[in-house]
py3Dmol code that shows the C-alpha trace and the ligand (Angstrom):
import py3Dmol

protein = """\
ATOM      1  CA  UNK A   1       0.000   0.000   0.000  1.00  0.00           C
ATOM      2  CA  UNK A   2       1.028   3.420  -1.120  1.00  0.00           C
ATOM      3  CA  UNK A   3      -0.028   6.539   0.986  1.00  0.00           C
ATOM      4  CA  UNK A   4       0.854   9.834  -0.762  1.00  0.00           C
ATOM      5  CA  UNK A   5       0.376  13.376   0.980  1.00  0.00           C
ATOM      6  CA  UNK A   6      -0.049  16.299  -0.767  1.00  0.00           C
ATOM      7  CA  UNK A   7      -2.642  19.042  -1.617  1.00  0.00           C
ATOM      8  CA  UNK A   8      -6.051  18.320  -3.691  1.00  0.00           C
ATOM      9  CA  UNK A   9      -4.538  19.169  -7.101  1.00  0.00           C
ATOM     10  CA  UNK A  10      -1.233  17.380  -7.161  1.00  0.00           C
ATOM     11  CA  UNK A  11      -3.919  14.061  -5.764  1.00  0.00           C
ATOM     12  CA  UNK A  12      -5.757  14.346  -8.539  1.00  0.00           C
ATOM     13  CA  UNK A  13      -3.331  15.040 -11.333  1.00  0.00           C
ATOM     14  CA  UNK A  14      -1.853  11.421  -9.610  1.00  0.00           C
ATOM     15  CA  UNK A  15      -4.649   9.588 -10.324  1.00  0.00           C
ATOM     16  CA  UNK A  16      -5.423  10.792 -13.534  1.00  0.00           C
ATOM     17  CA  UNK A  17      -2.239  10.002 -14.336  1.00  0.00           C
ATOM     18  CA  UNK A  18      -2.764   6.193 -13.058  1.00  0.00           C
ATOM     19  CA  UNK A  19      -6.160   6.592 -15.868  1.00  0.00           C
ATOM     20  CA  UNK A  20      -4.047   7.442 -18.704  1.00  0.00           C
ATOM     21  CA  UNK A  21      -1.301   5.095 -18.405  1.00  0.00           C
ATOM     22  CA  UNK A  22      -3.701   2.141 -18.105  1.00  0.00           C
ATOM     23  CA  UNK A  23      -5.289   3.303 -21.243  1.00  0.00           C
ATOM     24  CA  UNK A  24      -1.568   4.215 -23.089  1.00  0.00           C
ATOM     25  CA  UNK A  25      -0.486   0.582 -21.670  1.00  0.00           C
ATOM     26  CA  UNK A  26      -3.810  -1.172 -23.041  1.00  0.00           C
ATOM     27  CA  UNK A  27      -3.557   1.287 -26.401  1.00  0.00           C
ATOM     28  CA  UNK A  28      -0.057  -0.661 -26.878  1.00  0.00           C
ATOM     29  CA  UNK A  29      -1.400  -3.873 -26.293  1.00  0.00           C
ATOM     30  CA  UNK A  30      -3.960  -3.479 -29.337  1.00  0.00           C
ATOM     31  CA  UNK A  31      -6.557  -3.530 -26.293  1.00  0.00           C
ATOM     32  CA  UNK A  32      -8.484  -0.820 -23.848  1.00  0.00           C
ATOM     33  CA  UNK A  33      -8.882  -0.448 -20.652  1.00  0.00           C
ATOM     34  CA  UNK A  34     -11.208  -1.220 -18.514  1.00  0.00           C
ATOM     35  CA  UNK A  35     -11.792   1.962 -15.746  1.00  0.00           C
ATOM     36  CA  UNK A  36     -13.503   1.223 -12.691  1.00  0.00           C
ATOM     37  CA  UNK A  37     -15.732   4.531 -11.299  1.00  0.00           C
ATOM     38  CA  UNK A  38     -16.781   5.728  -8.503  1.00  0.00           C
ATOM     39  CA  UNK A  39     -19.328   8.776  -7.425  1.00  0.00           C
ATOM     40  CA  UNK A  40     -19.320  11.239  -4.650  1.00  0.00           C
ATOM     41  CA  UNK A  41     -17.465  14.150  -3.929  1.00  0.00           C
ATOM     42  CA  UNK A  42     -13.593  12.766  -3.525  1.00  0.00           C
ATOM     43  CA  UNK A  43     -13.283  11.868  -7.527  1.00  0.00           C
ATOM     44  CA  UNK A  44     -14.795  15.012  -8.813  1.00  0.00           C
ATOM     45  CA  UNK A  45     -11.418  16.517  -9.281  1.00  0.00           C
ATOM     46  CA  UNK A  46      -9.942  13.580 -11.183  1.00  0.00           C
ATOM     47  CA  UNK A  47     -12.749  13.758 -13.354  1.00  0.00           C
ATOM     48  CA  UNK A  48     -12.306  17.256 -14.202  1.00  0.00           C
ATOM     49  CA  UNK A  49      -8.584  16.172 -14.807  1.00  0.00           C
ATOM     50  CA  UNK A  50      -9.288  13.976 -16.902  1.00  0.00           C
ATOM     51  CA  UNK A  51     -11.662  16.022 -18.927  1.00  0.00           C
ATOM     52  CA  UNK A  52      -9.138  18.981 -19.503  1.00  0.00           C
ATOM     53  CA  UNK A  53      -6.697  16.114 -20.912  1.00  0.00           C
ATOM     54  CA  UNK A  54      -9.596  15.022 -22.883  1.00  0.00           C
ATOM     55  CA  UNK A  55      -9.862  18.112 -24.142  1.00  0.00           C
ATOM     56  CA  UNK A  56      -6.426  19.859 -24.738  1.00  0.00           C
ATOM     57  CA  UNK A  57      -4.462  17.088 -24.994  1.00  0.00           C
ATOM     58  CA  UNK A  58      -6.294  14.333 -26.875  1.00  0.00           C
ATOM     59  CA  UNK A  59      -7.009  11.900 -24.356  1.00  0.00           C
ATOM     60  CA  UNK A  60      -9.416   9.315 -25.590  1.00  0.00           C
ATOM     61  CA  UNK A  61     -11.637   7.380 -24.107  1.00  0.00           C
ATOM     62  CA  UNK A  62     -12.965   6.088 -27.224  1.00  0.00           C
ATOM     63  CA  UNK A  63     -13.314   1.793 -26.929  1.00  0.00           C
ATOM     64  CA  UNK A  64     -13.166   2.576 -23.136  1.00  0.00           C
ATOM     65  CA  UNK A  65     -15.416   0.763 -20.248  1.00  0.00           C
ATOM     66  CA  UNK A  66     -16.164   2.123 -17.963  1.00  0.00           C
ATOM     67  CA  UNK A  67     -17.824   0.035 -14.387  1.00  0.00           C
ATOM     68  CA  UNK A  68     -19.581   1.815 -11.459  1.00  0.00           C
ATOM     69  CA  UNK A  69     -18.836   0.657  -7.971  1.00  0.00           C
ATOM     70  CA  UNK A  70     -22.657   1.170  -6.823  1.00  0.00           C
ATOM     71  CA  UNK A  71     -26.804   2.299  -7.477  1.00  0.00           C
ATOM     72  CA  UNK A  72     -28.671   3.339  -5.399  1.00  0.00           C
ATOM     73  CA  UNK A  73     -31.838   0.832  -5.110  1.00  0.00           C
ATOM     74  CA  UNK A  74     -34.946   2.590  -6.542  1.00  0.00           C
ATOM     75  CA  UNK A  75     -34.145   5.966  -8.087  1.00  0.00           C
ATOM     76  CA  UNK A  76     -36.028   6.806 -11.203  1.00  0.00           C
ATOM     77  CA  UNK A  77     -34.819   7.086 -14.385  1.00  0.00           C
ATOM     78  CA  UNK A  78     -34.263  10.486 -14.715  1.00  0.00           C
ATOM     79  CA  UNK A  79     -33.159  11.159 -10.688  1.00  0.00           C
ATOM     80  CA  UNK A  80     -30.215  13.547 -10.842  1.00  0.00           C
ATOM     81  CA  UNK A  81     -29.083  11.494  -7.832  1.00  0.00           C
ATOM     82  CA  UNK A  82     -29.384   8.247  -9.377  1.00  0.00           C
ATOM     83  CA  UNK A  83     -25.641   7.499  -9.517  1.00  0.00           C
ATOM     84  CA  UNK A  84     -25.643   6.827 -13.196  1.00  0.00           C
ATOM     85  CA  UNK A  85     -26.808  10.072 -14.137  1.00  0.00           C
ATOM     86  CA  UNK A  86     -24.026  11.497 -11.725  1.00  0.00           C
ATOM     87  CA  UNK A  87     -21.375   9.397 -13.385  1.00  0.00           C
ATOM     88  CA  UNK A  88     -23.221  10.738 -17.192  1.00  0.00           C
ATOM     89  CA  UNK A  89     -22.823  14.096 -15.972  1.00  0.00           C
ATOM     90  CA  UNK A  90     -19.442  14.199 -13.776  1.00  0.00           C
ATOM     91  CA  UNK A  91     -17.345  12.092 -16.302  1.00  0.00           C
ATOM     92  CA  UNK A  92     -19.050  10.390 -19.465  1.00  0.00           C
ATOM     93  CA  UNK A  93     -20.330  13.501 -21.175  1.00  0.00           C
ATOM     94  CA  UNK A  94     -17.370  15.344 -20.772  1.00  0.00           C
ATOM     95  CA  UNK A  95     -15.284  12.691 -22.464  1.00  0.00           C
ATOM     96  CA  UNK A  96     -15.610  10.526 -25.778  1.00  0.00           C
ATOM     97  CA  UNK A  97     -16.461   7.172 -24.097  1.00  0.00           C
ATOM     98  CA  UNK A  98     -19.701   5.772 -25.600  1.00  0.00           C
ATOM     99  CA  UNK A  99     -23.156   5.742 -23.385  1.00  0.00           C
ATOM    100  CA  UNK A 100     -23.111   1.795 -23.913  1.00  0.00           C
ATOM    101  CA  UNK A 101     -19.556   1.222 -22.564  1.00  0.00           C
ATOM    102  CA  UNK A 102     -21.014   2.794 -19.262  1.00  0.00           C
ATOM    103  CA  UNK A 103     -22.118   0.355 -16.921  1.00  0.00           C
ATOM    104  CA  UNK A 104     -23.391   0.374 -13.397  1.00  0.00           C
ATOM    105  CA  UNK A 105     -25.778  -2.174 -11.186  1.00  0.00           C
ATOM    106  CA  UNK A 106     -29.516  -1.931 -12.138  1.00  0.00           C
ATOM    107  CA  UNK A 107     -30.870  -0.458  -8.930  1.00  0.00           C
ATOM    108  CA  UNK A 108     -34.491  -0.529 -10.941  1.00  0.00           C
ATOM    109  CA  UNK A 109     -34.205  -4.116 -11.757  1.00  0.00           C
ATOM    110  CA  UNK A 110     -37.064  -6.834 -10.985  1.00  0.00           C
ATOM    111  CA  UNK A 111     -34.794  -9.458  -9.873  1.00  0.00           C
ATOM    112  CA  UNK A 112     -32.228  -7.652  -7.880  1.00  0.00           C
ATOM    113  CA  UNK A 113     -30.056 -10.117  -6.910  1.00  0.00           C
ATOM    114  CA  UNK A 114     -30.056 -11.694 -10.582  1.00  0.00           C
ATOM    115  CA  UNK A 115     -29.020  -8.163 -11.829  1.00  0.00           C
ATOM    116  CA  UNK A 116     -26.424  -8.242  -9.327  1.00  0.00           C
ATOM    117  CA  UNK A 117     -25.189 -12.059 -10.833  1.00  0.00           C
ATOM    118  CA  UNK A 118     -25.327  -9.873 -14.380  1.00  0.00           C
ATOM    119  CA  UNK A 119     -23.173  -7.087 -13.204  1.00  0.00           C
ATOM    120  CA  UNK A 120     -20.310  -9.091 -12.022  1.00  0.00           C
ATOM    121  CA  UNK A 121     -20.288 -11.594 -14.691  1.00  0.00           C
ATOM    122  CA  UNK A 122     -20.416  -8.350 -17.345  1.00  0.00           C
ATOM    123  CA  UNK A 123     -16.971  -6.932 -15.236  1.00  0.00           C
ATOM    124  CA  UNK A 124     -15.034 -10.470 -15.827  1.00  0.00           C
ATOM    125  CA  UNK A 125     -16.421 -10.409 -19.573  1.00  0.00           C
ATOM    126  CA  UNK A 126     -14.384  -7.475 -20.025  1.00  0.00           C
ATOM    127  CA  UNK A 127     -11.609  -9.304 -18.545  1.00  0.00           C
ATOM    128  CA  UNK A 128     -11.633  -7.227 -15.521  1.00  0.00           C
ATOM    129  CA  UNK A 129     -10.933  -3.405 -14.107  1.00  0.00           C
ATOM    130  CA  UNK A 130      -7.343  -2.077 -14.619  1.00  0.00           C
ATOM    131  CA  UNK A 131      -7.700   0.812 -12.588  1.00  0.00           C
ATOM    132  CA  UNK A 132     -10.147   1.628  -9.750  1.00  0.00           C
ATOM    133  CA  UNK A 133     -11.123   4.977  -8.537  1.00  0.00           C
ATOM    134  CA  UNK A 134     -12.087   4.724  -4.929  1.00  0.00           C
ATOM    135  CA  UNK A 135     -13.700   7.193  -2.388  1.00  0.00           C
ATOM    136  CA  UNK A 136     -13.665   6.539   1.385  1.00  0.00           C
ATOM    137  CA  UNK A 137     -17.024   6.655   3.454  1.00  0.00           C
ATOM    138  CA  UNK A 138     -16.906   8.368   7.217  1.00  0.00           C
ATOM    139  CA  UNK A 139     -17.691   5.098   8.845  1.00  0.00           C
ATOM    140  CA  UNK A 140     -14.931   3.536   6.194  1.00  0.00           C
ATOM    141  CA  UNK A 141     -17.074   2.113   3.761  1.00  0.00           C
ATOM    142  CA  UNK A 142     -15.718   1.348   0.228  1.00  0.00           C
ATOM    143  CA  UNK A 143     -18.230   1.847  -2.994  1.00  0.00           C
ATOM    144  CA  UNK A 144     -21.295   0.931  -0.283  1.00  0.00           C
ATOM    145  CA  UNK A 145     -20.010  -1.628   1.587  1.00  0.00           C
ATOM    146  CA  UNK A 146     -21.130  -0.839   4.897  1.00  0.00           C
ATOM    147  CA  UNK A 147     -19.504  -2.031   8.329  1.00  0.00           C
ATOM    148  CA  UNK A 148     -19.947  -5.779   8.386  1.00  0.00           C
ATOM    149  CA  UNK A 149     -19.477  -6.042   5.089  1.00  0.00           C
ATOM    150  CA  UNK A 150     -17.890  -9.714   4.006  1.00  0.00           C
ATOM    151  CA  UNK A 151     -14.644  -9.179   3.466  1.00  0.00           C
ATOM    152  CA  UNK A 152     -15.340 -12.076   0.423  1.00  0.00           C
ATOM    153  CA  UNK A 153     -18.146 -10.346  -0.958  1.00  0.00           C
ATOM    154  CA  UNK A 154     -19.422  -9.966  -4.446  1.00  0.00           C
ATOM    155  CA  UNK A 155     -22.284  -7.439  -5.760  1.00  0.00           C
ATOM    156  CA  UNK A 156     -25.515  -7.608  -4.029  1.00  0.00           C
ATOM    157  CA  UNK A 157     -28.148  -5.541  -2.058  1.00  0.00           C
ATOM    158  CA  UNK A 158     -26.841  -3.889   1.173  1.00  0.00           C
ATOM    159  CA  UNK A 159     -28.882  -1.856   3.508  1.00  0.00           C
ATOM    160  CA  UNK A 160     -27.020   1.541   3.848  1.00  0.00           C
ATOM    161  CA  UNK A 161     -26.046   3.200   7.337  1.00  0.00           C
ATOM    162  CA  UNK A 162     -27.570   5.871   9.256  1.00  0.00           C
ATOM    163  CA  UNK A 163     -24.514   7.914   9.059  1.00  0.00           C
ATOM    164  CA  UNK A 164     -24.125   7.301   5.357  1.00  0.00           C
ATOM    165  CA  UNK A 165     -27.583   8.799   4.736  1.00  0.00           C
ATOM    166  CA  UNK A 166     -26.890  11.476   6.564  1.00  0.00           C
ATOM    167  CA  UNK A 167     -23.310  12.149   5.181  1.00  0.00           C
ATOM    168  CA  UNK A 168     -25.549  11.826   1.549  1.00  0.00           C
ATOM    169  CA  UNK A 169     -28.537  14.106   2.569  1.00  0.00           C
ATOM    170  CA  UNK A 170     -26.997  17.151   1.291  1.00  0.00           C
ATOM    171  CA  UNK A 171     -27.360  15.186  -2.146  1.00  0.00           C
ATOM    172  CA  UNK A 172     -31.045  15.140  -1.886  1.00  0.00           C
ATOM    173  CA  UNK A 173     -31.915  18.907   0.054  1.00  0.00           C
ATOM    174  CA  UNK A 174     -30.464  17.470   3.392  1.00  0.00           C
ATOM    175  CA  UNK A 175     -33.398  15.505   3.868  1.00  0.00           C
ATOM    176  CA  UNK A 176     -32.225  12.220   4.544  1.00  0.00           C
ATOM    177  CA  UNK A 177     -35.885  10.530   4.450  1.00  0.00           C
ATOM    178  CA  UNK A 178     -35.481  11.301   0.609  1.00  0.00           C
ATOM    179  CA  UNK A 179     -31.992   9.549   0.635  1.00  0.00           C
ATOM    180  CA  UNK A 180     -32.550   5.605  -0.596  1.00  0.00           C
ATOM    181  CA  UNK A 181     -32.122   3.053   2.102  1.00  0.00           C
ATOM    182  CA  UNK A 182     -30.808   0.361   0.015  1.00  0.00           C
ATOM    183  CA  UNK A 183     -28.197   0.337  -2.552  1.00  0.00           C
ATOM    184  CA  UNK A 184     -26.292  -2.809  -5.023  1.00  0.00           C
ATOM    185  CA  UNK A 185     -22.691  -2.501  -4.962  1.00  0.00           C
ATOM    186  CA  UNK A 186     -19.703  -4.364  -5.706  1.00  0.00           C
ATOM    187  CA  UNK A 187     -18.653  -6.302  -2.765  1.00  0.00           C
ATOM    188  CA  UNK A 188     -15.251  -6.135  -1.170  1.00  0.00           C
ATOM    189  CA  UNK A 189     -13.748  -8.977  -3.368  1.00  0.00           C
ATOM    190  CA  UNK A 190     -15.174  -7.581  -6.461  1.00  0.00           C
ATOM    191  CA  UNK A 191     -13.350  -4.177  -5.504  1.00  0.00           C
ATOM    192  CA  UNK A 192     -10.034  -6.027  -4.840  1.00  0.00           C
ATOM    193  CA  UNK A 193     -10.068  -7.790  -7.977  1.00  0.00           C
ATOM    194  CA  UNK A 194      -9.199  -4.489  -9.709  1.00  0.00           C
ATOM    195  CA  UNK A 195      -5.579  -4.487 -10.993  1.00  0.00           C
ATOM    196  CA  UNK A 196      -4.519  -1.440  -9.557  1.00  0.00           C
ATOM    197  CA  UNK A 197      -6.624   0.417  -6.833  1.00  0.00           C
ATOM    198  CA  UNK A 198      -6.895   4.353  -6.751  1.00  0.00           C
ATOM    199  CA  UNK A 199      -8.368   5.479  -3.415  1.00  0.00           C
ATOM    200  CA  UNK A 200      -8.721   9.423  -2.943  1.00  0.00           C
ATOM    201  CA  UNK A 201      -9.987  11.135   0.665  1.00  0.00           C
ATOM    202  CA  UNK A 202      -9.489  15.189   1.428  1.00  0.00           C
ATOM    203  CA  UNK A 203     -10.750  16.360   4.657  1.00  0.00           C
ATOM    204  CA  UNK A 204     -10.969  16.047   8.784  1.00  0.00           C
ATOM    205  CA  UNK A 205     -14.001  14.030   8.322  1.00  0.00           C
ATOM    206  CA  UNK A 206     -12.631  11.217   6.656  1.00  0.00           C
ATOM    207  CA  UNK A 207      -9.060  11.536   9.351  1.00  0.00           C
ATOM    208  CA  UNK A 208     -10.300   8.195  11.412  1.00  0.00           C
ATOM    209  CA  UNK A 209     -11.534   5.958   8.601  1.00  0.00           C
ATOM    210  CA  UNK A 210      -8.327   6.929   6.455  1.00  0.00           C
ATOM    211  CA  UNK A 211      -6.198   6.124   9.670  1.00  0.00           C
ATOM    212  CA  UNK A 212      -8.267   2.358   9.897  1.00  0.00           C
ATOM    213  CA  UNK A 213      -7.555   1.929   6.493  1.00  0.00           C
ATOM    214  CA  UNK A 214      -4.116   1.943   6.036  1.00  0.00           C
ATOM    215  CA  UNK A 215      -2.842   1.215  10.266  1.00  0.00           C
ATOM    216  CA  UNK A 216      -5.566  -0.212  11.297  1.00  0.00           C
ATOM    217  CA  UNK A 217      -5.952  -4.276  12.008  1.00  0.00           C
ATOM    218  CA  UNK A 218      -8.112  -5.895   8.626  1.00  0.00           C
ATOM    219  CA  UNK A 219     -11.476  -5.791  10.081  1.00  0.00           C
ATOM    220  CA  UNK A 220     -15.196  -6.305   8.449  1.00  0.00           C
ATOM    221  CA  UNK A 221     -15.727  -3.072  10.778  1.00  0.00           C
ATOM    222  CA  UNK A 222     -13.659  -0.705   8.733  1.00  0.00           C
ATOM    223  CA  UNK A 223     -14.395  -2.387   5.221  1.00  0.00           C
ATOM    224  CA  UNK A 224     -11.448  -0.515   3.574  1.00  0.00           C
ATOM    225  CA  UNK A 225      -8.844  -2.256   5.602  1.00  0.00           C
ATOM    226  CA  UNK A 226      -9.142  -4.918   3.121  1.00  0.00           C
ATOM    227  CA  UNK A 227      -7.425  -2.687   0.968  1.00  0.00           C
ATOM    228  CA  UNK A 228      -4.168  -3.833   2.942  1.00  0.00           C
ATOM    229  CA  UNK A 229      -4.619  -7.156   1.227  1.00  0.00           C
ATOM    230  CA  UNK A 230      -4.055  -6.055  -2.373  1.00  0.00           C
ATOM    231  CA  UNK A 231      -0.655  -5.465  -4.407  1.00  0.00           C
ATOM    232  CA  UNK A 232      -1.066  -2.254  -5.944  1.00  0.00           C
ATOM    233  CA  UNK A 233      -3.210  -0.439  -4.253  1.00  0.00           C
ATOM    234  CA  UNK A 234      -2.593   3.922  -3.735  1.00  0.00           C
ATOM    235  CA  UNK A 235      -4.219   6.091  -0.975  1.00  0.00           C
ATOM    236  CA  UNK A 236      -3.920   9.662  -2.360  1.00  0.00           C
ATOM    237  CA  UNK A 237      -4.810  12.211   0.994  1.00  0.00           C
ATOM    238  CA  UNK A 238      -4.599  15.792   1.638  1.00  0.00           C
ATOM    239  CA  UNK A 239      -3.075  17.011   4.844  1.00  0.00           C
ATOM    240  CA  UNK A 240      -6.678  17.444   7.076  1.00  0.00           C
ATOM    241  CA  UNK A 241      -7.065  13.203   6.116  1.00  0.00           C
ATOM    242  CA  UNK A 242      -4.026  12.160   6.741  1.00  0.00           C
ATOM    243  CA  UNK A 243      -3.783  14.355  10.196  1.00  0.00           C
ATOM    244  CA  UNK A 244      -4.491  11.014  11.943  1.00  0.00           C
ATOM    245  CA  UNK A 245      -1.777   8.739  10.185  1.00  0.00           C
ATOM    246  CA  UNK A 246       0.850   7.297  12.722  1.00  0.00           C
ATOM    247  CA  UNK A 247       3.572   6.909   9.800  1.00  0.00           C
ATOM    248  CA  UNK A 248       3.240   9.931   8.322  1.00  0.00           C
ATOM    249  CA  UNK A 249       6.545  11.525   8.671  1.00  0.00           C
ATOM    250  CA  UNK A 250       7.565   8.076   6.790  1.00  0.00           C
ATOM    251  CA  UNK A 251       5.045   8.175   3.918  1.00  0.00           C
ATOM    252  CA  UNK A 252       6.139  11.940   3.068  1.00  0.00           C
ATOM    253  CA  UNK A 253       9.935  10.600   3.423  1.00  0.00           C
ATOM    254  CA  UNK A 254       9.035   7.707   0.858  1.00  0.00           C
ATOM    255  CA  UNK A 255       7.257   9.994  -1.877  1.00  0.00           C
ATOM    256  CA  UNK A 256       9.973  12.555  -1.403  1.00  0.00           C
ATOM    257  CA  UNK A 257      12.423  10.224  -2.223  1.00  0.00           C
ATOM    258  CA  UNK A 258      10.462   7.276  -4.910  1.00  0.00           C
ATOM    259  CA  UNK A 259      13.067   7.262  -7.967  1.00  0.00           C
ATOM    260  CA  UNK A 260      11.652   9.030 -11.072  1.00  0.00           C
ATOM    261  CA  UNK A 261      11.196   5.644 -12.805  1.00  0.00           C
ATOM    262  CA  UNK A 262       8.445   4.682 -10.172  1.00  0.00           C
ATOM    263  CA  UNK A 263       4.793   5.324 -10.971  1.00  0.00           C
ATOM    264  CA  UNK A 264       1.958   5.043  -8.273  1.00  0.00           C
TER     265      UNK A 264
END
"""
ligand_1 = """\
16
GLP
C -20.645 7.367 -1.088
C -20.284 6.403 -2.237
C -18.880 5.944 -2.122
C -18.028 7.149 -1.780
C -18.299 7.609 -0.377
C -17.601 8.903 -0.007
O -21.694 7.003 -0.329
N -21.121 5.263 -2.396
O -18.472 5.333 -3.344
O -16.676 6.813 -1.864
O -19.654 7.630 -0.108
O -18.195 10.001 -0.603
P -17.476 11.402 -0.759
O -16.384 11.200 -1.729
O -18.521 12.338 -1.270
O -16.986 11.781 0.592
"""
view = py3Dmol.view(width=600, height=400)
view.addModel(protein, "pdb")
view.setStyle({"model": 0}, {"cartoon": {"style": "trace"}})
view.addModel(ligand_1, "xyz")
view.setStyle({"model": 1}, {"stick": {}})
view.zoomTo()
view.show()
């Protein structure tokens, strides 16, 4: 596990960095990549990254999937909220990937946990997510995997926290009766099946959970702890998260001194 320091911008410009060399290295390979997507606040800034690039500097996304980490159960169609509208408007329509190569768990669908079954058999079809953008929940949920979560887990139904729908009521006019109770997200092991693992937290709010995740012991209670488990996996933090990290005098000493080969 990698833990990197450093203010909002230089974060971002990291990760979209990790982006665009899994999509140069697939390019080579005749192939392209597979980008696994997240929603809320923490990836906003990689997004608009990667749009500029997109933009001045020819990044394509064209041949490009693209998976969500999680739905909300139950949002219509046209719900702002509804996270694959956030993902349209945050990342796809600002880039040239194509509205089919989006995909995300059908939080309207009949037969939930058969959509679920769909969802992770669609994410090996395309022979798996090369790199996986990752937020970090106050209570240290990753994608929606709430404390308790299986640490084996695969996409299914999970009943979301009190203090996530609170943390997610400004979403919906701070009314947290309006925020869903129930979501489908990739499970832990789906998450950790990702190649390489991008996780981005800014902030004193998300201090503790980013302290559990990287020093704490692996426990179900602090799902992202899991995270400690998997070989290439970065945690990308601004001062105000990392403020609780017991090595961090040693993480700035290992950035400052990573030989300019080294990528995250
Ligand atoms: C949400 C999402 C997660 C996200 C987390 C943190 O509920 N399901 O994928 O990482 O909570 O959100 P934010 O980045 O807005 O702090």
């Amino acid at each position: 596990m990698e833990v990197v320091i450093a203010p909002g911008p230089e974060l971002a410009r990291l990760a979209a960095d990790a982006v665009e060399r899994a999509l140069r290295a697939r390019a080579a390979e005749g192939r392209h990549a597979v980008l696994g997507i997240a929603t809320g606040s923490s990836p906003l800034a990689v997004y608009d990254e990667l749009a500029r690039r997109h933009a001045q500097e020819g990044l394509s996304f064209a041949g490009v999937r693209a998976f969500m980490l999680d739905e909300y159960v139950g949002l219509p169609v046209e719900h702002p909220e509804r996270y694959r509208n956030v993902i349209e408007k945050e990342f796809a329509s600002r880039v040239d990937i194509a509205a089919a190569d989006v995909h995300g768990p059908d939080g309207l669908a009949e037969d939930l946990p058969a959509a679920c079954a769909a969802y992770e058999a669609a994410i090996a079809d395309a022979g798996g997510v090369d790199v996986q953008l990752l937020g970090v929940g106050t209570d240290g949920h990753i994608a929606f995997n709430e404390p308790g979560s299986s640490l084996a887990s695969r996409t299914r139904i999970k009943t979301l926290t009190r203090q996530t729908r609170e943390d997610n009521a400004r979403f919906f006019d701070g009314d947290v009766s309006r925020v869903p109770t129930h979501c489908l997200t990739q499970g832990l092991a789906t998450v950790m099946s990702a190649r390489h693992v991008v996780l981005l937290a800014s902030g004193k709010q998300k201090a503790e959970a980013i302290h559990h995740l990287v020093e704490g012991p692996v426990t179900a209670m602090w799902p992202g702890t899991i995270l400690q488990h998997h070989p290439h996996a970065t945690i990308l933090v601004d001062e105000a998260a990392a403020s609780r990290l017991q090595l961090a005098a040693y993480y700035r000493e290992t950035y400052a001194l990573k030989p300019a080969w080294q990528t995250i």
